[in-house]
N, C-alpha and C positions, 0 to 999 in steps of 0.2 A: 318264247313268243313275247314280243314287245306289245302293248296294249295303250291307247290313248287314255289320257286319266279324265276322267269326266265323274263328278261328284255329284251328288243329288243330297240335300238334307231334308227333312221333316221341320213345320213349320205349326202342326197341329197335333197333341196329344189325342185326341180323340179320333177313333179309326174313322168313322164318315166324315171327317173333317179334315182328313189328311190332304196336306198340301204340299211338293216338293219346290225347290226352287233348285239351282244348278249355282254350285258353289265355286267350280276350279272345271274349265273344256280348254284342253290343248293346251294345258300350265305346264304336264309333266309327261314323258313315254317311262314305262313301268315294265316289268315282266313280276314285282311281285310287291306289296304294300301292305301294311300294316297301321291300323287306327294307334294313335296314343292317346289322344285327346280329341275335346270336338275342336280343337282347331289347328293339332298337328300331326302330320302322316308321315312315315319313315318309307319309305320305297328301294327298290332297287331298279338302276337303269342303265342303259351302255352309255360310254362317253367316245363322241364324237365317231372318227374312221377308226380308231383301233378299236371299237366296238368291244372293250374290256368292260366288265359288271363292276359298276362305282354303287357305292348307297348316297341317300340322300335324304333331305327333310323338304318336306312342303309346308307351308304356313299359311294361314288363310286369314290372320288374324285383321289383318291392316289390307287386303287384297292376295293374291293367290303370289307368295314368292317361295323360290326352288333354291335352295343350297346343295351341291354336291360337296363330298368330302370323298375326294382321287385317294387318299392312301392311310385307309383303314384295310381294303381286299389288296394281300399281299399277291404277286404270282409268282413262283416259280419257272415258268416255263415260259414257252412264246406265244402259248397258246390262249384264248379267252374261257376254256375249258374246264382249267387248272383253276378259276377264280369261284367256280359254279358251287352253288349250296343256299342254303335256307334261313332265312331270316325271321327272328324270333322276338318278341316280345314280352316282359315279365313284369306285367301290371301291380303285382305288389309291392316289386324289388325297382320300379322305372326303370329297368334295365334293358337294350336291345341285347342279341345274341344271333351270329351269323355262323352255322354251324357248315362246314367244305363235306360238299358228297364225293371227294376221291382222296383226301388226305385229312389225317387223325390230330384236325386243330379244329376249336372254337376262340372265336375271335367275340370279348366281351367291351360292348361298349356304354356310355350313361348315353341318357334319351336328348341329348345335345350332338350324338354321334362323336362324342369324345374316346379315344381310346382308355378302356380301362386295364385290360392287359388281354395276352392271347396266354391259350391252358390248350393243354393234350388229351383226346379220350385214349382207351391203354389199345388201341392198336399201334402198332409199327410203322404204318405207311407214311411216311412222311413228306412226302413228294409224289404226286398224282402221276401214275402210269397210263399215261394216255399218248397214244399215237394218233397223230395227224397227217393228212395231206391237203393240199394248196391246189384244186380246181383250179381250171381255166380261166373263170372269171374273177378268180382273186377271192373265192368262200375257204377257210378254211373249214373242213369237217374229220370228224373222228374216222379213222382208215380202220381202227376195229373199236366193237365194244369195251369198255373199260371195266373193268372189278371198283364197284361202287364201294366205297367205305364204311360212310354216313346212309342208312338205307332215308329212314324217316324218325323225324323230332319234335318232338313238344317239352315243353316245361309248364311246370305250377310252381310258384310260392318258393324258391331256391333251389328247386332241385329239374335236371335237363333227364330226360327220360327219350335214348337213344337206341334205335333200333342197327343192330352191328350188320352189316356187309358181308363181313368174311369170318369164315369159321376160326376160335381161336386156336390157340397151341395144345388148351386142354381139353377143346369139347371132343363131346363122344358123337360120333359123324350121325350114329342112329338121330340122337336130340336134334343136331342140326336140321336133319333133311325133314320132322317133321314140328317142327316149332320155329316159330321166330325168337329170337335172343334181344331181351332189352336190358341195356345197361343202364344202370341210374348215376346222376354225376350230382354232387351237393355244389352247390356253387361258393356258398359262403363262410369259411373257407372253402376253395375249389379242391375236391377230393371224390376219387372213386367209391358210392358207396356201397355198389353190388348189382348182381343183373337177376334176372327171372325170365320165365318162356313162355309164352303166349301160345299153343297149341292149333295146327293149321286146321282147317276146317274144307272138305269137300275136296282134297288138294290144293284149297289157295291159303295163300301167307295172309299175315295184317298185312295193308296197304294204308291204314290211318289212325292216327290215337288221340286220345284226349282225358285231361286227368282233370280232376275235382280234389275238392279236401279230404273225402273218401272214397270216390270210385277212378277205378282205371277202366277207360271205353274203348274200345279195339275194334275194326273196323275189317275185317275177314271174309273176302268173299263177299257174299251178301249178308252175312250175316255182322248183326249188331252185338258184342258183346259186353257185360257189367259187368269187371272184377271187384270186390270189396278190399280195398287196399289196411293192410294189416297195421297196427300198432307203432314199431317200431320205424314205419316208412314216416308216415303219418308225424311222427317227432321228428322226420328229418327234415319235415318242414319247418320248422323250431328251432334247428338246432341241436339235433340230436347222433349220436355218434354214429358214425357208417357200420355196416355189418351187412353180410350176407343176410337177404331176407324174401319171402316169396307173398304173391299176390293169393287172395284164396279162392 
């Protein structure tokens, strides 16, 4: 869903004195956006008829102005489908990251939307198995469901913290059907540093996470979950060598 971008700031620290004003109405159409700073916004939006997902920067510093950058989202295919996936931010690293929910790439850029380079999480997919058909009025839509790759993602402090799609070569189908699998990826060097399983609750999967300097937050159902993230992760925020390791 595309969304008009309409900004509000705060103009008063003090709660009974809060004041908004409207920063940026009908500067940008969005389907997802990300704060950098208080005066620059990374976004994603379609361009033009071919209605392909471009990212871009908003800047408000001098007045509301929109830069697209066409050929950072590579496609594959003919489809706008093939380009779809999550856009990320790493506030300590000013780094963006645009991770594909049907094929096993992240695409790593600096906060100027400069290409820094594209890296592989260790699935196989490499090309988005998706089938389309072309309605009558010229919509292209998904003719079946696709096998997600990328389920859901966040990052802290260098390290991408990725929930996998598809069961691997080695899992044990039991673990699969009742945990989620998350794989951890170091960014700095870009290296796989190991996965862990997040336990379904009630029958439902995580559907949201969020990480701290020590806690993993997992979002299950209704339920809110706090893991204490162990030692060895914790240094890989630092810089610290990959290795299989578990949340406790």
């Amino acid at each position: 869903m595309t969304v008009a971008f309409l900004l509000f700031i705060a103009v008063s620290v003090k709660a009974s004195e809060i004041k908004l004003r409207t920063i940026s109405h009908q500067d940008a159409f969005f389907s997802q956006i990300l704060v950098l700073d208080s005066l620059h916004f990374a976004l994603r939006t379609k361009e033009g008829s071919s209605m392909n997902n471009v990212l871009g920067l908003l800047t408000i510093q001098d007045g509301p102005e929109v830069k697209l950058n066409k050929n950072i989202l590579s496609s594959k295919s003919q489809n706008n489908f093939d380009t779809d996936g999550k856009l990320l931010f790493d506030h300590n690293l000013n780094e963006l990251y645009y991770i594909y929910f049907y094929r096993n790439q992240i695409v790593r850029m600096n906060s100027d939307l400069d290409l820094i380079g594209t890296v592989k999480t260790i699935d196989t997919t490499s090309v988005s198995p998706i089938e389309t058909v072309k309605l009558k009025d010229g919509t292209i839509k998904m003719s079946k469901p696709s096998q997600v790759v990328n389920q859901s993602t966040t990052l802290h402090n260098g390290l991408i913290f990725n929930r996998s799609g598809l069961m691997g070569k080695h899992e044990f189908r039991e673990s699969w059907k009742s945990s989620s699998i998350i794989d951890v990826y170091k960014i700095n060097p870009y290296q796989y540093w190991g996965s862990f399983y997040v336990q379904h609750r009630g029958g439902k999967s995580l559907s949201h996470m969020l990480v701290t300097d020590q806690y993993f937050f997992a979002l299950v159902g209704n339920d809110l979950i706090r893991y204490k993230i162990r030692k060895p992760l914790t240094d890989g925020m630092n810089g610290g060598k990959p290795k299989n390791h578990k949340t406790e």
